[in-house]
C-alpha angles and dihedrals in degrees: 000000000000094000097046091043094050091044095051090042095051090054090047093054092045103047091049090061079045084055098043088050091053102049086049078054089227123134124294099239110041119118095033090186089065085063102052082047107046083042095057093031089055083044099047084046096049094052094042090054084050086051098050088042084060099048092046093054082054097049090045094052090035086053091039083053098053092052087048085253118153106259116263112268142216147114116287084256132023123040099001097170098052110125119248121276116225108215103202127200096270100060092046 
């Protein structure tokens, strides 16, 4: 997920100096250096948020343990905070 989330929050970054360019209505390109800006500073949000998101799966299931509560549940990936599913005898 680091790569996909440094690579989404770069274009982010820098689209929305794109975007700020266009509504002055200024060339796109001018000030080179905003872009390379806005670009790390969307990457290095994007992987922070990823980060957070992390630590707070681990504070919620450490927090569920300790009140004797199931973990949290989810793919690596997609949906980790989604509570756990209980397949009973009869689905399976």
């Amino acid at each position: 997920m680091g790569f996909t989330a440094t690579l989404v929050g770069g274009s982010v970054g820098f689209v929305a100096q794109m975007t700020s360019n266009a509504v002055q209505k200024i060339p796109l390109s001018r000030q080179p250096w905003m872009h390379v800006l806005c670009a790390v500073g969307g990457a290095w949000g994007a992987n922070k948020w990823v980060q957070t998101e992390t630590e707070l799966l681990a504070d919620i299931n450490e927090m569920r343990a300790h009140k004797g509560l199931p973990p949290m549940v989810g793919t690596k990936y997609y949906f980790p905070m989604v509570p756990p599913t209980y397949i009973t005898e009869d689905e399976q």
